[in-house]
C-alpha positions in Angstrom: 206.1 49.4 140.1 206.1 53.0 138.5 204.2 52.4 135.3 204.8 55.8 134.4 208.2 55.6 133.7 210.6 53.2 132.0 213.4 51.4 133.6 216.7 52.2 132.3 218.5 48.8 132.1 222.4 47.9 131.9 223.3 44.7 130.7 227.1 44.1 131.2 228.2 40.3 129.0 231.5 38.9 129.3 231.2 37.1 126.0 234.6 34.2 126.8 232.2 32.1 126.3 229.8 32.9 123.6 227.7 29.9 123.2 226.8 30.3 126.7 225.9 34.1 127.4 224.4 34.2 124.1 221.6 32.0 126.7 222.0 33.8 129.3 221.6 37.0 127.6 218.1 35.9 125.8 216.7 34.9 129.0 217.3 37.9 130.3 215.5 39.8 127.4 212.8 37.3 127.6 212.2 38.2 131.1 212.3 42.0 130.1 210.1 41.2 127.2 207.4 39.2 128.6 207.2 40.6 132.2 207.4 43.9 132.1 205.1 45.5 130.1 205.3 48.5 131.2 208.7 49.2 129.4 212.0 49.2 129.6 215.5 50.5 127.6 218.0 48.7 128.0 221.6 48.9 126.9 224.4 45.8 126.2 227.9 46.3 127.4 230.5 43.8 126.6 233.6 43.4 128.8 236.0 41.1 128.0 235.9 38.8 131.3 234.5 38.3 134.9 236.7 40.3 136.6 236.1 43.1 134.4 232.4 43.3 135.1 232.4 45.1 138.2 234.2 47.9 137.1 232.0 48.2 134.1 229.2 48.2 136.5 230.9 50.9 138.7 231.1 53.6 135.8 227.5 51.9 134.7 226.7 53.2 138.2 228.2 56.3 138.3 226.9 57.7 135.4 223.2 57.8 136.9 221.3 56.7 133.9 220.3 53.2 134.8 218.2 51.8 137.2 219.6 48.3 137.6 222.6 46.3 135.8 222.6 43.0 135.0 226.2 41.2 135.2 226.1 37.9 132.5 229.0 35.7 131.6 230.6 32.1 132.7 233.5 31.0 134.5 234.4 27.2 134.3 237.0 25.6 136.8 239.9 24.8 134.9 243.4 23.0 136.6 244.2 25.7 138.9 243.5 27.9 141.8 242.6 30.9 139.5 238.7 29.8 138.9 238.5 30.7 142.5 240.1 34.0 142.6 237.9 35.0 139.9 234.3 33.8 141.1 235.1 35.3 145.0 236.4 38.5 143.0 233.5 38.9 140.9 230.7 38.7 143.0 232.3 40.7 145.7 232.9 43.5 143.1 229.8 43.5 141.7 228.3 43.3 145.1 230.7 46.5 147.0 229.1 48.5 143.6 225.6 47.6 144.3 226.3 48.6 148.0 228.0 51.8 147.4 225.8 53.1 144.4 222.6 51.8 145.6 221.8 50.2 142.4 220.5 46.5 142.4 222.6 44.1 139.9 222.0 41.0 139.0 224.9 38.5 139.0 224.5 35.9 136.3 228.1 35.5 136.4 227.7 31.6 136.0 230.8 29.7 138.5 230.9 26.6 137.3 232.2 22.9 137.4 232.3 22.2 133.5 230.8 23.7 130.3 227.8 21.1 130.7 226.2 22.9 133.6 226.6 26.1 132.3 225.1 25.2 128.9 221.8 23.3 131.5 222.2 27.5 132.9 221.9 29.0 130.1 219.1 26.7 128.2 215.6 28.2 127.3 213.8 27.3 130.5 213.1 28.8 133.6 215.7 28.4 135.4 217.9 29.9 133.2 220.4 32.0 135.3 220.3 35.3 133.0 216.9 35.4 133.7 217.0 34.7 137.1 219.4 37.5 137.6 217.0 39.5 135.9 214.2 39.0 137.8 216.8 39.7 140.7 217.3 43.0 139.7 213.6 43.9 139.0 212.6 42.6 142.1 214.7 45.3 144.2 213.8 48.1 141.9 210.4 47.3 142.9 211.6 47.3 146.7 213.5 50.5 146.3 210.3 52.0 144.6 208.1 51.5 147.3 210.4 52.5 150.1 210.4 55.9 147.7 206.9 56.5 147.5 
């Protein structure tokens, strides 16, 4: 990767459920922290929900000043149809802006059966998800760096 120059990170949080994105948000920084040293600014963005993250991640994106996004937050099924609609809506939103901006994003958009598994997502471990969407992210900047050089 460039060591020259720093990446300029979005992080976009939909904070519904605190207790969780609060993990997923550290493991994120703790993957920012300990593996890349060459540096990194990165910026926090809180949107109210999952649906509301791609469309903070398109005018992320259209601004030009970041070199990836990362897309944190939970969404536990409840009674109805609606966990669903917002999981499939999500993902494809963030995914159509990654596509037409050419920017990589990281979902760690947690979809979910209960709170337990997204608590075990969002622990301090390795396979916490924020940090795993991370690493996403960084991995095609690297790609998009090479295939620029």
């Amino acid at each position: 990767m460039n060591n020259a120059k720093k990446l300029n990170i979005g992080i976009i949080v939909a904070p519904y459920y605190q207790h969780i994105t609060n993990g997923l948000l550290n493991g994120a920084k703790n993957f920012f922290k300990n593996e890349m040293p060459y540096g990194y600014i990165f910026e926090q963005f809180d949107v109210t929900g999952a649906l509301e993250a791609p469309l903070a991640a398109q005018m992320l994106a259209a601004t030009e000043q970041y070199d990836v996004l990362v897309a944190l937050g939970a969404v536990i099924r409840g009674e109805t149809a609606h966990f669903d609609h917002v999981c499939t809506q999500s993902a494809h939103g963030l995914m159509e802006v990654s596509l037409k901006y050419n920017i990589p994003i990281g979902n760690g958009i947690l979809t979910v059966e209960n709170e337990d598994q997204a608590i075990a997502r969002s622990a301090d471990s390795e396979k916490n998800k924020g940090r795993e969407a991370a690493m996403a992210a960084i991995s095609l900047q690297k790609l998009k760096f090479q295939l620029q050089e």
